[in-house]
Residue, then its C-alpha position, 0 to 999 in steps of 0.5 A: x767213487x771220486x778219484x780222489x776216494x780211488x786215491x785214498x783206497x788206493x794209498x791204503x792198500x799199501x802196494x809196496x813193490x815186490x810184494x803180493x798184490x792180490x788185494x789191490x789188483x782184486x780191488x781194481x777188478x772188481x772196480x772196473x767190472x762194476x764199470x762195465x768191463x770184461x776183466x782178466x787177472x793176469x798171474x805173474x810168474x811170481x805166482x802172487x802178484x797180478x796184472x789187471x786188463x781189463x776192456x770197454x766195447x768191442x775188442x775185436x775192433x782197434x783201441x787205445x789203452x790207458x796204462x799205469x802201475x799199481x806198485x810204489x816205492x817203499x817209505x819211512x814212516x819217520x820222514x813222513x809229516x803223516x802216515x804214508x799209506x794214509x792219503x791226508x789232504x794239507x792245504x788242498x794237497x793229498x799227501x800219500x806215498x804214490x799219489x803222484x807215481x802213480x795211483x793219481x793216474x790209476x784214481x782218475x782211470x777208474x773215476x772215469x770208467x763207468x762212462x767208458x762205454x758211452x765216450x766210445x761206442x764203437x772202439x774199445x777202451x783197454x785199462x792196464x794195470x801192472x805190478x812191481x814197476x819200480x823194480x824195473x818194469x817186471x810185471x808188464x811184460x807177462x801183460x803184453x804176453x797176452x794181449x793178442x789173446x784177449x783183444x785186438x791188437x790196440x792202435x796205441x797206448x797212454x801211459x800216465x806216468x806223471x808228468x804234470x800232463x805234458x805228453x811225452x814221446x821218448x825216453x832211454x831204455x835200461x839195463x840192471x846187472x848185478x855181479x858177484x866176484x867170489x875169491x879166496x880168503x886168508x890173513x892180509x900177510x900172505x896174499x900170494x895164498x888167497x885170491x882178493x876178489x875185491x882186487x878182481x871187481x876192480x878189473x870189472x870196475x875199471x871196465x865200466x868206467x873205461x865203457x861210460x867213457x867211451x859212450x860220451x863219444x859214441x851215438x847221440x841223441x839230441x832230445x836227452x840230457x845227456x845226448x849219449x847212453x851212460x853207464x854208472x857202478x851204483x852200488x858195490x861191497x865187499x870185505x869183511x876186515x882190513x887184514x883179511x883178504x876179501x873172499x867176495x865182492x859185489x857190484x851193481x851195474x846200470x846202463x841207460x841208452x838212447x833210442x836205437x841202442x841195445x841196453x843189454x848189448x852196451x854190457x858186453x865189454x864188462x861181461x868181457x871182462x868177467x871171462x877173464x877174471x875166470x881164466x884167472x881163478x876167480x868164481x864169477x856170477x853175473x845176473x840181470x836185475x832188469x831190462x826195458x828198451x827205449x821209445x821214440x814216438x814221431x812228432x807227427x804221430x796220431x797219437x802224439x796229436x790226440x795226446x796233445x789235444x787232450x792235455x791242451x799241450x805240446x808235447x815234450x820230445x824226451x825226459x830222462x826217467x824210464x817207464x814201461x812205454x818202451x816195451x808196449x812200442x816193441x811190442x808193435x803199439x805206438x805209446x806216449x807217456x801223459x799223466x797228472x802229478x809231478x814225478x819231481x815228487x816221486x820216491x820222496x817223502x811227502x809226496x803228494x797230488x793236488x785235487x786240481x791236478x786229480x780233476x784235471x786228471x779226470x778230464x784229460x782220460x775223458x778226453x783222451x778216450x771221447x777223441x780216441x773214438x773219432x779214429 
């Protein structure tokens, strides 16, 4: 099959994140099987949603893997010019929701497959496919969990974010906390016998502020715009009528933080101030939605100079969005991010990959995988 016929299988299969995916992670093993390959499902703790690793050659020898997810970002239908989950070419540009985050990527992974085995004789050739990425890189990990299990230990990865196919070697880590602050309710006349947890939150509100204040002059990183890791409150509610005290109030909470630091670790001063409102009366709950650290490839790196010869680019030394690198490069295995498609496209309606962009694609993963055989 063409990449663009994966593509259009792909789109179809609708592959909202958090949601089961056997259909399209079974429709991929079974791709790459076809292809050659030895494949496993890797069962998430969800229990309906699969990871595919699949390997071409010898996987006691060192190889490179080629990296993307299968999940997109949900869409409406009414902001749509045509159907989203039906990939509908427009003046040479394929329309689809995740043509170009990512399924473009996975499409030419899979048109190329079948040569895998004769590109690269003597050095394996790993493709892994993860879910619910968009969620905050939650189905990799339990990927990453088995690899010594299933080959050896791969000398690096690509992973085929789109970035117009400019290599890419760094980018922030994240962290997602979610807060709840539970108070006690009654009529706004008498707030000295409720507890109004909206006036609680505001204590937690204040110490994000005070924390994204004090970061600007903390340790700083060049490359990213801004130089500094950053912390925001993106979403928060609570109260149900102006004369009623707030018995909850919630908060999401986000940090993004240069290579070096610790995501979760640049919370500790809102975590802080929860202890307080405890002390106070307050119920207080707290969870982490999600986590990935940052990467910093070397510009001198091997992989950062194959990754390059293969686009017929330089490489970018950092963007500003997140992707699972970070937590193949902690997990001991050097990563760039490479991919075709524009991720100004992403989670928009809309979205599309030109054919030109899936043909150049295709040759970017040829060569990556012939140069990666020469190592």
């Amino acid at each position: 099959m063409t990449a663009e016929d994966n593509l259009a299988k792909l789109v179809g299969f609708a592959p909202v994140a958090g949601s089961p995916n056997a259909p399209v992670s079974g429709w991929a093993a079974d791709m790459l099987r076809a292809a050659g390959a030895e494949v496993t499902l890797i069962e998430g703790p969800e229990g309906d949603r699969f990871d595919v690793f699949a390997t071409f050659g010898p996987r006691e020898r060192e190889g490179i893997i080629l990296s993307g997810h299968m999940d997109v970002v949900p869409a409406r239908a009414a902001d749509w010019a045509s159907d989203p989950f039906t990939l509908t070419e427009r003046d040479g540009r394929l329309y689809g929701r995740g043509s170009s985050d990512m399924l473009g990527f996975l499409a030419c992974v899979l048109a190329v497959a079948p040569e895998f085995t004769a590109l690269s004789p003597e050095r394996p050739v790993h493709v892994a496919f993860s879910y619910d990425e968009e969620l905050g890189c939650l189905g990799v990990p339990a990927l990453i969990a088995r690899l010594d299990s299933l080959c050896a230990r791969p000398w690096g990865a690509v992973i085929g974010e789109p970035t117009c196919l400019e290599p890419i070697r760094g980018h922030k880590g994240k962290a997602a906390l979610g807060v709840e602050v539970r108070g006690r309710t009654g009529h706004s006349s008498r707030p000295d016998l409720g507890l109004n947890a909206i006036h609680g939150m505001a204590e937690v509100l204040n110490s994000v502020i005070e924390t994204a204040g004090a970061l600007e002059h903390g340790p700083k990183a060049g490359d990213f715009a801004p130089a500094w890791s950053t912390m925001q409150a993106g979403v928060f509610s609570g109260g149900e009528a102006v004369n009623i005290i707030p018995d909850r109030a919630a908060m999401e909470i986000e940090v993004r933080a240069i290579p070096g630091v610790d995501p979760e670790g640049l919370l500790a001063p809102v975590l802080d101030r929860l202890a307080g409102l405890r002390a106070k009366g307050y119920d207080v709950s707290h969870a982490i939605r999600s986590t990935y650290p940052a990467m910093a490839l070397a510009a001198d790196h091997p992989l950062a100079a194959l990754v390059e010869r293969a686009a017929g680019k330089p490489s970018v030394a950092a963007v500003s969005f997140g992707t699972e690198a970070g937590l193949f490069e902690r997990a001991g295995i050097p990563s760039i991010i490479c991919g075709p498609g524009d991720i100004a496209r992403a989670h928009k309606p809309d979205e599309y990959i030109t054919r030109d962009e899936l043909a150049a694609g295709t040759a970017f993963v040829r060569a990556v995988v012939s140069r990666a055989a020469t190592l």
